[in-house]
Backbone atoms as SQL, in Angstrom:
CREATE TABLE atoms (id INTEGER PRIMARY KEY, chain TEXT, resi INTEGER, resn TEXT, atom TEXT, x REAL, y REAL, z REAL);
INSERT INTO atoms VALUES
  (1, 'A', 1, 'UNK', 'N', 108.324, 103.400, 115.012),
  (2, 'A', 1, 'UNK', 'CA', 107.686, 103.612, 113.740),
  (3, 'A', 1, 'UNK', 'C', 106.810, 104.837, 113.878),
  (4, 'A', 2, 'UNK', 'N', 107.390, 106.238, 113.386),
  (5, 'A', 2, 'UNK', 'CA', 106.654, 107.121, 113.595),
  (6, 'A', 2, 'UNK', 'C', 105.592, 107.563, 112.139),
  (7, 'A', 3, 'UNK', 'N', 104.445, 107.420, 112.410),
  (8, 'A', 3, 'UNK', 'CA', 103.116, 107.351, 111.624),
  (9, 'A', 3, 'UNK', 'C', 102.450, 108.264, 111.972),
  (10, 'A', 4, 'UNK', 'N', 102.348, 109.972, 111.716),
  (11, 'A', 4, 'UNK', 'CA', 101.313, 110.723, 112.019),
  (12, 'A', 4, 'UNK', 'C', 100.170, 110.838, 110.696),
  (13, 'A', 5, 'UNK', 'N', 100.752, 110.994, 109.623),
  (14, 'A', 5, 'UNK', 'CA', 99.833, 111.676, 108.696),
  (15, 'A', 5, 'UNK', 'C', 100.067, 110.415, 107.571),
  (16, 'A', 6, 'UNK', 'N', 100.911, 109.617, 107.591),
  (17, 'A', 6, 'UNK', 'CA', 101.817, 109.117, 106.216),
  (18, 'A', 6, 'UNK', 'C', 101.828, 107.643, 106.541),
  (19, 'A', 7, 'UNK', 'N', 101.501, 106.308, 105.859),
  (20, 'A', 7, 'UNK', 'CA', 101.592, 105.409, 106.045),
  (21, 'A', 7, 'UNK', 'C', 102.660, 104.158, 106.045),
  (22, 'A', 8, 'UNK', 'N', 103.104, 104.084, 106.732),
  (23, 'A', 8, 'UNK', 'CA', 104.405, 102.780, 107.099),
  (24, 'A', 8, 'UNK', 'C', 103.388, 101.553, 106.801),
  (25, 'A', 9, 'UNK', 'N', 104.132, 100.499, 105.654),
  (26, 'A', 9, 'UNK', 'CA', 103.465, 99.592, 105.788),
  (27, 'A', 9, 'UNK', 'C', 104.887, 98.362, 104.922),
  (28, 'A', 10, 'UNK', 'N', 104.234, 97.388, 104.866),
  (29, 'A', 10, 'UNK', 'CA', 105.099, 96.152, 104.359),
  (30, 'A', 10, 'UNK', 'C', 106.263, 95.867, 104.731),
  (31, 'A', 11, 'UNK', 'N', 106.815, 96.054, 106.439),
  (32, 'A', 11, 'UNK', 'CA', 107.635, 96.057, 107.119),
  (33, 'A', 11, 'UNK', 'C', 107.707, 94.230, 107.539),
  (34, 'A', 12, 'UNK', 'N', 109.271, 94.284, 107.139),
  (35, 'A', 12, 'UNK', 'CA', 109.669, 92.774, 107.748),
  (36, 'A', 12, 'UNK', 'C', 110.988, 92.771, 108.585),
  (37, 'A', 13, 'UNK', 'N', 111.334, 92.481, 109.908),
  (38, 'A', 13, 'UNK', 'CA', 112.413, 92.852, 110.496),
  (39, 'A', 13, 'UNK', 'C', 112.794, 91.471, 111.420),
  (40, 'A', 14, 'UNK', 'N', 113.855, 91.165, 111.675),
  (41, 'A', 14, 'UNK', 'CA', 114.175, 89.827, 112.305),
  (42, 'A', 14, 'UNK', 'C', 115.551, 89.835, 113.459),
  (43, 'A', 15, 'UNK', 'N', 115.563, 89.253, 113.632),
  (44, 'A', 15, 'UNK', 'CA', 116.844, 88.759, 114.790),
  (45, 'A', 15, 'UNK', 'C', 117.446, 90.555, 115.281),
  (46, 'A', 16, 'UNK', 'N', 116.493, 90.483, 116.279),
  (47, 'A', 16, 'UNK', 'CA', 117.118, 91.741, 117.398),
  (48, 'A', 16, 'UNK', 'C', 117.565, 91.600, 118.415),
  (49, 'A', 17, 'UNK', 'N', 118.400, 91.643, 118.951),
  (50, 'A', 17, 'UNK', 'CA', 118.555, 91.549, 120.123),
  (51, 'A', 17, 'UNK', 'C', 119.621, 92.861, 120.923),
  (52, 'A', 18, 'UNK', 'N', 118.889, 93.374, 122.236),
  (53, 'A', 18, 'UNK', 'CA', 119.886, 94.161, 122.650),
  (54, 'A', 18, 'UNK', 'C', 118.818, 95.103, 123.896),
  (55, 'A', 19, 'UNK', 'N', 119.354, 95.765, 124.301),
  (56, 'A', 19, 'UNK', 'CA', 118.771, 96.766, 125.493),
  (57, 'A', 19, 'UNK', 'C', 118.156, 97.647, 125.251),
  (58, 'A', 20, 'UNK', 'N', 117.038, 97.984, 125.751),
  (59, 'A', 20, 'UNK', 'CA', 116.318, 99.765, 125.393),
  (60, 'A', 20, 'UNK', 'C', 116.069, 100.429, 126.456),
  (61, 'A', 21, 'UNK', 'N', 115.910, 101.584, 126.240),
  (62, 'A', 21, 'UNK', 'CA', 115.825, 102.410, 127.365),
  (63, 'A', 21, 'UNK', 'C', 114.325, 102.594, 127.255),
  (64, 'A', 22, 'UNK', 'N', 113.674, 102.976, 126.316),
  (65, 'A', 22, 'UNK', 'CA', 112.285, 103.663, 126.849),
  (66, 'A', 22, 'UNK', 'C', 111.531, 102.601, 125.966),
  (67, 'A', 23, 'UNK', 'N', 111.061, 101.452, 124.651),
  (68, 'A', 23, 'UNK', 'CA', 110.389, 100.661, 124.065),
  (69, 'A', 23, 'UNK', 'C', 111.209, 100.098, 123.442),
  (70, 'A', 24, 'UNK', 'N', 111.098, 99.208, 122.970),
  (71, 'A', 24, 'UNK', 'CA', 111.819, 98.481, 121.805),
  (72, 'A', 24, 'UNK', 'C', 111.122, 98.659, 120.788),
  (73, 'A', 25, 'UNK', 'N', 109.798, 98.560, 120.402),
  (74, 'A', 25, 'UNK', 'CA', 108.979, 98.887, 119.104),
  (75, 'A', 25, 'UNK', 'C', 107.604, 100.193, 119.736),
  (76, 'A', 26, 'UNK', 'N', 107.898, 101.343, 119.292),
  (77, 'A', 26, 'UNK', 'CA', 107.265, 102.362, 119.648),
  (78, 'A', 26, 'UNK', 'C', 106.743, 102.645, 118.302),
  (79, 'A', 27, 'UNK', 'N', 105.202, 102.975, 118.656),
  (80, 'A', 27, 'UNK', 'CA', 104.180, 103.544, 117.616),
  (81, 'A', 27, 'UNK', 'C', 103.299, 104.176, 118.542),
  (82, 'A', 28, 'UNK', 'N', 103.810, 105.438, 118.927),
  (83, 'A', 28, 'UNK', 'CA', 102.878, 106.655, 119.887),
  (84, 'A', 28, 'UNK', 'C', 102.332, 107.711, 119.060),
  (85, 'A', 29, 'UNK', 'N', 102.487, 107.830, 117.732),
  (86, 'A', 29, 'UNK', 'CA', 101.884, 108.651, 116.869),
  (87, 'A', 29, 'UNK', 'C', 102.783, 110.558, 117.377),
  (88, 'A', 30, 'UNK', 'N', 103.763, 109.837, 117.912),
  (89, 'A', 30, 'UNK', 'CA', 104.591, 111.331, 118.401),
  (90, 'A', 30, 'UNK', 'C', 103.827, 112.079, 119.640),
  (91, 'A', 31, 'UNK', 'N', 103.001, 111.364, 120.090),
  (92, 'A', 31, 'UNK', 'CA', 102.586, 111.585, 121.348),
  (93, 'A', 31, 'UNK', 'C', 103.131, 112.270, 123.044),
  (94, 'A', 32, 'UNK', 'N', 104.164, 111.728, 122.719),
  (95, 'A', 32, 'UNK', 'CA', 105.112, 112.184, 123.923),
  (96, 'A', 32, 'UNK', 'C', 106.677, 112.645, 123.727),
  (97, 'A', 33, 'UNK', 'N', 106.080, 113.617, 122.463),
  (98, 'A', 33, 'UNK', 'CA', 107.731, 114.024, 122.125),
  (99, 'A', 33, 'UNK', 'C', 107.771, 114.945, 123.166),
  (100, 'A', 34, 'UNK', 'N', 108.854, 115.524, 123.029),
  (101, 'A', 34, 'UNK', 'CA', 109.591, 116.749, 123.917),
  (102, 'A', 34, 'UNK', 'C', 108.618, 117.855, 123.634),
  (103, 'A', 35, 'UNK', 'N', 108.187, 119.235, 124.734),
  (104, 'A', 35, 'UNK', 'CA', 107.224, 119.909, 124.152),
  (105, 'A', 35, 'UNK', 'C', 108.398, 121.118, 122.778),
  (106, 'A', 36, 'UNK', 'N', 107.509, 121.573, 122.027),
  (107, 'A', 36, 'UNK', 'CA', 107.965, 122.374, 121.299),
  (108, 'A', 36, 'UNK', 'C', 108.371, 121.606, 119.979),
  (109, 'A', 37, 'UNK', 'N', 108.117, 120.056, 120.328),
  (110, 'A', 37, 'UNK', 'CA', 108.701, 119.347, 119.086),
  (111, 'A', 37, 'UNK', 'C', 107.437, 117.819, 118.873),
  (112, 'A', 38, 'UNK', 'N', 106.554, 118.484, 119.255),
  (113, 'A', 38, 'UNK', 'CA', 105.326, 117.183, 119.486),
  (114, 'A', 38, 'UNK', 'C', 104.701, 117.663, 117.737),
  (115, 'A', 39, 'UNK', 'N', 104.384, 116.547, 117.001),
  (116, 'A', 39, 'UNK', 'CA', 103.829, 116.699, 115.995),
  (117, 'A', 39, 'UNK', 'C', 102.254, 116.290, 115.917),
  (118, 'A', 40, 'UNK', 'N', 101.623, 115.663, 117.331),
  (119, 'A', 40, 'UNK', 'CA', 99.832, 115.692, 117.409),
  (120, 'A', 40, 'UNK', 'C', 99.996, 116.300, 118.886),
  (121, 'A', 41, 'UNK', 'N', 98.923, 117.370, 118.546),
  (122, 'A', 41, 'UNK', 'CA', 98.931, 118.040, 120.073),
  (123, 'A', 41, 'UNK', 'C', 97.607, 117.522, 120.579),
  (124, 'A', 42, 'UNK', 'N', 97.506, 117.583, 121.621),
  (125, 'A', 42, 'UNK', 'CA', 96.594, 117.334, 122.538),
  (126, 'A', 42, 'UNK', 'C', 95.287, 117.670, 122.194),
  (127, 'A', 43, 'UNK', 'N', 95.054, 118.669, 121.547),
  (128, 'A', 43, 'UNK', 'CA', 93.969, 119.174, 121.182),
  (129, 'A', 43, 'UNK', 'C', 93.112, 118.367, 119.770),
  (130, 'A', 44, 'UNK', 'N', 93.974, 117.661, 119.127),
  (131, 'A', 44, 'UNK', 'CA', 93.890, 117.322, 117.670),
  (132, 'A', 44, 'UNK', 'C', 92.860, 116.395, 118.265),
  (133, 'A', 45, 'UNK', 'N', 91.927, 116.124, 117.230),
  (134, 'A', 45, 'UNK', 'CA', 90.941, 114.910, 118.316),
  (135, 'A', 45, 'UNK', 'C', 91.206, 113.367, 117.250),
  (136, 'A', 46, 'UNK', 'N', 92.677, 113.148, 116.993),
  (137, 'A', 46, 'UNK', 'CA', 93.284, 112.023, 116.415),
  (138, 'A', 46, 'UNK', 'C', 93.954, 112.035, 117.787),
  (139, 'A', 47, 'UNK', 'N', 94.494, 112.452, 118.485),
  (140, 'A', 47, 'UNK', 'CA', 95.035, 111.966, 119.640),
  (141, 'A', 47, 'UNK', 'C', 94.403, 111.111, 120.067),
  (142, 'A', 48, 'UNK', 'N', 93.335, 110.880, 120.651),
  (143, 'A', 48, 'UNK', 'CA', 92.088, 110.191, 121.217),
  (144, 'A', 48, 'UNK', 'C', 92.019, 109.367, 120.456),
  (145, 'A', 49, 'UNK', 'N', 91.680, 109.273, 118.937),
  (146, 'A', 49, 'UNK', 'CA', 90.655, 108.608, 118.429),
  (147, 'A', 49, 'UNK', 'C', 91.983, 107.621, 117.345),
  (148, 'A', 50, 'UNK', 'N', 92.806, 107.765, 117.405),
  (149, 'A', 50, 'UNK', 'CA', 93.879, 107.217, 116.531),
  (150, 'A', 50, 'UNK', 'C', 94.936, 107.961, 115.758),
  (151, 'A', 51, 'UNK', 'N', 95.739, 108.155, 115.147),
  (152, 'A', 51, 'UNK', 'CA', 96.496, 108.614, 114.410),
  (153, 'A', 51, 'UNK', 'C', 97.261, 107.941, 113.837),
  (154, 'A', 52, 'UNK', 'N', 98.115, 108.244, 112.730),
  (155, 'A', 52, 'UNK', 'CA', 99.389, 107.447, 112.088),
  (156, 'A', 52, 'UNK', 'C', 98.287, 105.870, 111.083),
  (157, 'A', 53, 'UNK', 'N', 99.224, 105.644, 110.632),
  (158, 'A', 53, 'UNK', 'CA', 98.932, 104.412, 109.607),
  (159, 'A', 53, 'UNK', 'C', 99.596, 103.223, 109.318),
  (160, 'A', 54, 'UNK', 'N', 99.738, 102.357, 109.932),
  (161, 'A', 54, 'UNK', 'CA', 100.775, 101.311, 110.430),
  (162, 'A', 54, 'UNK', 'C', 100.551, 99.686, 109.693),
  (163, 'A', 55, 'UNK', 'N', 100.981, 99.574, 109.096),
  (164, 'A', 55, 'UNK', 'CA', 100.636, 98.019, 108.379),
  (165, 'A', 55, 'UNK', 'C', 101.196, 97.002, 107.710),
  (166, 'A', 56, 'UNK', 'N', 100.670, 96.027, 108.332),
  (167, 'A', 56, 'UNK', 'CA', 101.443, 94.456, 107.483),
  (168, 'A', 56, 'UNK', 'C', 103.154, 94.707, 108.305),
  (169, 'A', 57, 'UNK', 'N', 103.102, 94.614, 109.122),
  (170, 'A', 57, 'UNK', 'CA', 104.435, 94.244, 109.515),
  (171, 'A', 57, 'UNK', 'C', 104.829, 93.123, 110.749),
  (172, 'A', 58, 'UNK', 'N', 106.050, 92.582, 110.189),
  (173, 'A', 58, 'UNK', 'CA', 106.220, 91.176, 110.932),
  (174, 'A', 58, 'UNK', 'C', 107.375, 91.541, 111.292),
  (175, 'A', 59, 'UNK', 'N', 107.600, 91.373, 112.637),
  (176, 'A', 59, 'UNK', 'CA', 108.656, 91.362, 113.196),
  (177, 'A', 59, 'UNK', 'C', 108.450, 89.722, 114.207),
  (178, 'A', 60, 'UNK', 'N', 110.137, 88.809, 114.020),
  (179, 'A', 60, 'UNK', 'CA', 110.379, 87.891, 114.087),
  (180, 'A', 60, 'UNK', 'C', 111.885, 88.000, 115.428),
  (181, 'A', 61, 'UNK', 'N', 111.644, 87.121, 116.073),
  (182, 'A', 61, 'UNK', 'CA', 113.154, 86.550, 117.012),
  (183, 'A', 61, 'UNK', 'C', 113.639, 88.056, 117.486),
  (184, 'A', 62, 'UNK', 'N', 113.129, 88.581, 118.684),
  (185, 'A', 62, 'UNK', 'CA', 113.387, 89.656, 119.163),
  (186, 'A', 62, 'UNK', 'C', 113.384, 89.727, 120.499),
  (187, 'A', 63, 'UNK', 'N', 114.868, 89.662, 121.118),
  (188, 'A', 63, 'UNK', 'CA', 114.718, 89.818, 121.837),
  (189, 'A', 63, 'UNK', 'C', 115.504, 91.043, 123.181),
  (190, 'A', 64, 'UNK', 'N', 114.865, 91.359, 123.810),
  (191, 'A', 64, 'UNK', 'CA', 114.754, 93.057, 124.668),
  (192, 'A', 64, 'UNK', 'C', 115.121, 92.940, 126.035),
  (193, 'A', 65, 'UNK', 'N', 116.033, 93.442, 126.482),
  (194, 'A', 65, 'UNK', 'CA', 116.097, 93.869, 128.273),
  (195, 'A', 65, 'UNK', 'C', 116.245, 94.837, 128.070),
  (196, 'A', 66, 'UNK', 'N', 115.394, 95.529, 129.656),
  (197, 'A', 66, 'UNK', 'CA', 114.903, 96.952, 129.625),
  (198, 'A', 66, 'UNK', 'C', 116.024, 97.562, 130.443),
  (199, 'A', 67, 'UNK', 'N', 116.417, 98.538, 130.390),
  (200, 'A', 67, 'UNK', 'CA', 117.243, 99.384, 131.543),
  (201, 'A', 67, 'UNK', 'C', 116.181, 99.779, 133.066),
  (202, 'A', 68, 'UNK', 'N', 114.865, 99.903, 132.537),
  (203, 'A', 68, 'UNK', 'CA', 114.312, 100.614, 133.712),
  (204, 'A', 68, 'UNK', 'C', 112.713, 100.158, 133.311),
  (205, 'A', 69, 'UNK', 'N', 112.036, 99.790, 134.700),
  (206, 'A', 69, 'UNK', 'CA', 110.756, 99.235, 134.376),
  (207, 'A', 69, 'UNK', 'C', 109.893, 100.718, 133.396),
  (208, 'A', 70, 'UNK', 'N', 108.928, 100.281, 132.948),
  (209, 'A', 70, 'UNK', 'CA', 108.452, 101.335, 131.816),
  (210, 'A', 70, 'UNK', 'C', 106.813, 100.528, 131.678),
  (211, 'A', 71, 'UNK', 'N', 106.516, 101.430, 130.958),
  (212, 'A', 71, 'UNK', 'CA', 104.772, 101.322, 130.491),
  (213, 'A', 71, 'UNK', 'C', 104.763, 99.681, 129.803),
  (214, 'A', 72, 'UNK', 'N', 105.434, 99.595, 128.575),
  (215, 'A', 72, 'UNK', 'CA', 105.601, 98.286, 127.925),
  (216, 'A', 72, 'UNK', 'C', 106.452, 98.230, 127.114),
  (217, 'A', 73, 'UNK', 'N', 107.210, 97.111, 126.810),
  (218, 'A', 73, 'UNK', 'CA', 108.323, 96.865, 125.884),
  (219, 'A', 73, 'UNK', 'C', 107.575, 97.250, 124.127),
  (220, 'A', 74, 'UNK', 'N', 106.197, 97.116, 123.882),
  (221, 'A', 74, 'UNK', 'CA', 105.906, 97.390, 122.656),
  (222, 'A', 74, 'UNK', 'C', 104.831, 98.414, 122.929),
  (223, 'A', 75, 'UNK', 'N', 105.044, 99.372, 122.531),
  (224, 'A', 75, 'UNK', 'CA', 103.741, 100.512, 122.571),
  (225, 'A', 75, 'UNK', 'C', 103.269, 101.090, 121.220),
  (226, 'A', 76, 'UNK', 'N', 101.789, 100.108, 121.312),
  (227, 'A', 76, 'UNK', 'CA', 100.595, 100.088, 119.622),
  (228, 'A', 76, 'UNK', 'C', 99.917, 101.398, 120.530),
  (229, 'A', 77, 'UNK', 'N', 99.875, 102.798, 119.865),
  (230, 'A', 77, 'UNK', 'CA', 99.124, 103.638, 119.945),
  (231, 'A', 77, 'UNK', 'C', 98.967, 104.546, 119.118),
  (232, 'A', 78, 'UNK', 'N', 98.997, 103.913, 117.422),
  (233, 'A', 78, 'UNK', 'CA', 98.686, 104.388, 116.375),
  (234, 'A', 78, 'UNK', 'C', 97.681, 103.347, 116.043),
  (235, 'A', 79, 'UNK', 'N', 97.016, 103.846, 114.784),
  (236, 'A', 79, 'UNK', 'CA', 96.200, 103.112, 113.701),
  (237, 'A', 79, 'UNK', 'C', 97.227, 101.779, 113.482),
  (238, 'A', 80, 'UNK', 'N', 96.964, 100.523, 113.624),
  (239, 'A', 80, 'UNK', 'CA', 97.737, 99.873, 113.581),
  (240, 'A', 80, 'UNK', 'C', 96.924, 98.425, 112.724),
  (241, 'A', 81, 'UNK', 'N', 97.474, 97.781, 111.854),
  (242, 'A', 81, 'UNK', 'CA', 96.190, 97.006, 110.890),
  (243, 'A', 81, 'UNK', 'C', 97.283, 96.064, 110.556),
  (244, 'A', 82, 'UNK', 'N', 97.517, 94.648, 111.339),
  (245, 'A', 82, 'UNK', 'CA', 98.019, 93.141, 110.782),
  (246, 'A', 82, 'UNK', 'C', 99.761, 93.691, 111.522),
  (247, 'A', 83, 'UNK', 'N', 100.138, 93.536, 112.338),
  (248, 'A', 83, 'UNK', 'CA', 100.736, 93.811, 112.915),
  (249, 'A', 83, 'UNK', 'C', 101.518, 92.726, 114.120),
  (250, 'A', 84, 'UNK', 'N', 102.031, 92.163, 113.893),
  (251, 'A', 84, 'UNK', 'CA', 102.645, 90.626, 114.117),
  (252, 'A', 84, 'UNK', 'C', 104.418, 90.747, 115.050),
  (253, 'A', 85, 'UNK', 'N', 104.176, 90.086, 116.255),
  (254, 'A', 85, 'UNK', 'CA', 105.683, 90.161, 116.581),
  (255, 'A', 85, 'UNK', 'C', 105.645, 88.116, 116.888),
  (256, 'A', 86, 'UNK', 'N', 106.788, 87.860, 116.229),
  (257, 'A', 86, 'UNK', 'CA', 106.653, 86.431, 116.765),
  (258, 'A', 86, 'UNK', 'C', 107.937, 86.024, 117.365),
  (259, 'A', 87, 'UNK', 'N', 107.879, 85.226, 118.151),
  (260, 'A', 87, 'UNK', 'CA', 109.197, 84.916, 119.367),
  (261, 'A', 87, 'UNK', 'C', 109.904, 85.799, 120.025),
  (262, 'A', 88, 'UNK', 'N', 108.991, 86.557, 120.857),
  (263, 'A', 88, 'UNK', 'CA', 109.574, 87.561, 121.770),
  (264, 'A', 88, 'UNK', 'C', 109.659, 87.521, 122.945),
  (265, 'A', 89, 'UNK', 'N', 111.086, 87.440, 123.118),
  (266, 'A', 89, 'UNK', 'CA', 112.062, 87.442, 124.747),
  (267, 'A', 89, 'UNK', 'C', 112.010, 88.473, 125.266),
  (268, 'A', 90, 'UNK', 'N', 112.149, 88.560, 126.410),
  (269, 'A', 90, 'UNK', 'CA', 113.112, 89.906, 127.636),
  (270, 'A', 90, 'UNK', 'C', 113.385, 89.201, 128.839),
  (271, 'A', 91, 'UNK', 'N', 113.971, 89.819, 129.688),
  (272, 'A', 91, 'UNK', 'CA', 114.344, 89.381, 130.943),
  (273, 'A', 91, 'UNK', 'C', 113.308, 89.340, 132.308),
  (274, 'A', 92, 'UNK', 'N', 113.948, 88.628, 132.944),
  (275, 'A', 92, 'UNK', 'CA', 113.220, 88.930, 134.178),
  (276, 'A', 92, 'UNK', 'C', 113.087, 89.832, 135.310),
  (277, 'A', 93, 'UNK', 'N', 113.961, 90.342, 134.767),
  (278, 'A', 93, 'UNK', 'CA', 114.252, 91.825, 135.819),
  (279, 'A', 93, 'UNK', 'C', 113.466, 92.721, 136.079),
  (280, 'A', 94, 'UNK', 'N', 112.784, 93.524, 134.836),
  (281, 'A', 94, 'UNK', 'CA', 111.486, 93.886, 134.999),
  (282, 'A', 94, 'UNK', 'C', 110.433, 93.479, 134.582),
  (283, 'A', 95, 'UNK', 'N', 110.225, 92.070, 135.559),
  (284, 'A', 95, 'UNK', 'CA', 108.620, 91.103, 135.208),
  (285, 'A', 95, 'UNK', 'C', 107.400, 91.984, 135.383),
  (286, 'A', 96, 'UNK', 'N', 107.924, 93.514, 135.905),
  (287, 'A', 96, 'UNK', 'CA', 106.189, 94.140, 135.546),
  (288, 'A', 96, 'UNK', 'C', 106.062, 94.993, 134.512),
  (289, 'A', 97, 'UNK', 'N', 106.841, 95.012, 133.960),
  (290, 'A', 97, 'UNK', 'CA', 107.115, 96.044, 133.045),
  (291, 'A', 97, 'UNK', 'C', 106.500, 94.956, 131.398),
  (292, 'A', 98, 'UNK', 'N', 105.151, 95.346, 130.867),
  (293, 'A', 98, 'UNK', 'CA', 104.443, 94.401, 130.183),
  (294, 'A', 98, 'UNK', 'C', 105.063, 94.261, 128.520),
  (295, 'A', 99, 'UNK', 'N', 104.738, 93.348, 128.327),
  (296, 'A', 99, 'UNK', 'CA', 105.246, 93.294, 126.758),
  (297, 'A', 99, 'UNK', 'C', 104.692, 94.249, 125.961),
  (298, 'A', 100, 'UNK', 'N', 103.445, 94.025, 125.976),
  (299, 'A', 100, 'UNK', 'CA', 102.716, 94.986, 124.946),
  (300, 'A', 100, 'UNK', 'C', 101.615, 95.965, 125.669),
  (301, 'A', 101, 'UNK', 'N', 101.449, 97.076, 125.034),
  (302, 'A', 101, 'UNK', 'CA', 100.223, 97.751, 125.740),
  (303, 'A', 101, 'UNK', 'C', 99.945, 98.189, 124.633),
  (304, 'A', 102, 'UNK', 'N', 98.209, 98.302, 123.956),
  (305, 'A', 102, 'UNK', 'CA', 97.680, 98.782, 123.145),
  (306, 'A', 102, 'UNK', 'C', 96.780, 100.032, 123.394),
  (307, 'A', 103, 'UNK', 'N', 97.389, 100.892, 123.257),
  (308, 'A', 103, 'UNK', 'CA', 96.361, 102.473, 124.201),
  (309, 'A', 103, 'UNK', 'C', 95.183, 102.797, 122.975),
  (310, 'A', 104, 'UNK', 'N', 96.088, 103.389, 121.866),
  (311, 'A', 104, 'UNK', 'CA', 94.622, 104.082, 121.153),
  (312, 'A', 104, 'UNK', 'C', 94.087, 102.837, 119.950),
  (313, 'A', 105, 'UNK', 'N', 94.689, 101.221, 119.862),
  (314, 'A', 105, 'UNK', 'CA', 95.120, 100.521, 118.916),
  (315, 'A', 105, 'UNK', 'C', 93.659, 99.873, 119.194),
  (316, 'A', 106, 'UNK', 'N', 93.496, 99.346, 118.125),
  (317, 'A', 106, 'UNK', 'CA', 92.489, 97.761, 118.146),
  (318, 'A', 106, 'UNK', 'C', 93.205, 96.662, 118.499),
  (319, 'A', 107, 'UNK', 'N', 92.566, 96.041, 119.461),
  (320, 'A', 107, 'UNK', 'CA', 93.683, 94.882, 119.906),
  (321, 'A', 107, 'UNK', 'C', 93.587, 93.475, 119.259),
  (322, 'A', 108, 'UNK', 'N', 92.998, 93.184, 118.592),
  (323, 'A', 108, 'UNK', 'CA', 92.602, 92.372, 117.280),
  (324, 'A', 108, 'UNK', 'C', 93.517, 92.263, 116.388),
  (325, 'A', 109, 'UNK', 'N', 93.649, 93.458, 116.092),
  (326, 'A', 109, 'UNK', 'CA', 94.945, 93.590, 115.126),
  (327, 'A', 109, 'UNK', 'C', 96.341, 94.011, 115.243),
  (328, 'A', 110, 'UNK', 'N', 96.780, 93.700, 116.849),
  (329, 'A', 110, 'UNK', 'CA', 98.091, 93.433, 117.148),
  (330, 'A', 110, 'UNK', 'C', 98.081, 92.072, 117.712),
  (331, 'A', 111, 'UNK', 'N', 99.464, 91.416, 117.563),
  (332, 'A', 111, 'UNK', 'CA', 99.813, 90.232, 117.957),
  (333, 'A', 111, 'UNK', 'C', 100.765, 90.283, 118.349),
  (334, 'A', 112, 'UNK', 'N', 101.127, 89.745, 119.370),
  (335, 'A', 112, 'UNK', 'CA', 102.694, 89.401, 120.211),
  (336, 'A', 112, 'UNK', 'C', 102.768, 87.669, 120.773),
  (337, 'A', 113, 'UNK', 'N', 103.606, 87.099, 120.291),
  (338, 'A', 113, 'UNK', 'CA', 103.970, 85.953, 120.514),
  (339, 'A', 113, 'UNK', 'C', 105.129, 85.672, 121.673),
  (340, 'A', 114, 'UNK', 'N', 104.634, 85.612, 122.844),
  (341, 'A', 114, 'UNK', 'CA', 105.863, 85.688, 123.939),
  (342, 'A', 114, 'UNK', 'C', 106.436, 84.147, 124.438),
  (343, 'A', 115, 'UNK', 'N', 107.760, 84.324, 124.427),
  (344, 'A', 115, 'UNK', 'CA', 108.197, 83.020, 125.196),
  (345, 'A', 115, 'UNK', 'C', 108.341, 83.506, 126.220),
  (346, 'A', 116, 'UNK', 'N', 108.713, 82.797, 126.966),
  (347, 'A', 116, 'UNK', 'CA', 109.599, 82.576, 128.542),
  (348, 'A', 116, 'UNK', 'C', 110.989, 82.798, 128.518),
  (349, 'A', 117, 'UNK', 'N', 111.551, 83.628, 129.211),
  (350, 'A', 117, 'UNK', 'CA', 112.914, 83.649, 129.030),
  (351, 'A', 117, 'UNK', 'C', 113.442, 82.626, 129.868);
């Protein structure tokens, strides 16, 4: 969900299932695009402090195996406000590789509901 300037909101998404290579639900505010094609540069002081506009979205019955251990299967590092994942699987293969990581996010207002695979 790419959110730099423009707001994504009233998102409802359900029954996923399948492999990712780098996140399954990414909100980096374009943080780590390719250089020459990054839309917040380093300098912007929304990098730091938040960017993008992310809201009311429920994502339901999702479930993820990773190709390669990674930062986290969900990466909140936009402005992110009511933000809900419920019944979320992955494998055991990469048990360090974390469900969620919230970098520039309020963690209040993300939720991840994990089972056990």
């Amino acid at each position: 969900m790419l959110s730099v300037d423009s707001t994504i909101s009233d998102i409802y998404a359900q029954n996923f299932k399948g492999l990712c290579k780098a996140f399954a639900v990414n909100m980096d505010g374009a943080r780590y695009c390719k250089k020459g094609t990054k839309l917040l540069k380093r300098l912007d002081k929304r990098y730091y402090l938040g960017c993008g506009d992310i809201k009311n979205v429920l994502i339901e019955n999702i479930e993820v195996y990773s190709r390669k251990r990674q930062k986290a299967l969900i990466l909140a590092e936009s402005n992110v406000d009511n933000f809900c994942v419920r019944h979320f699987r992955t494998s055991k293969k990469y048990s360090g590789t974390k469900a969620l990581n919230v970098g520039y996010s309020q963690r209040e207002k993300v939720i991840v509901n994990i089972l056990t695979a």
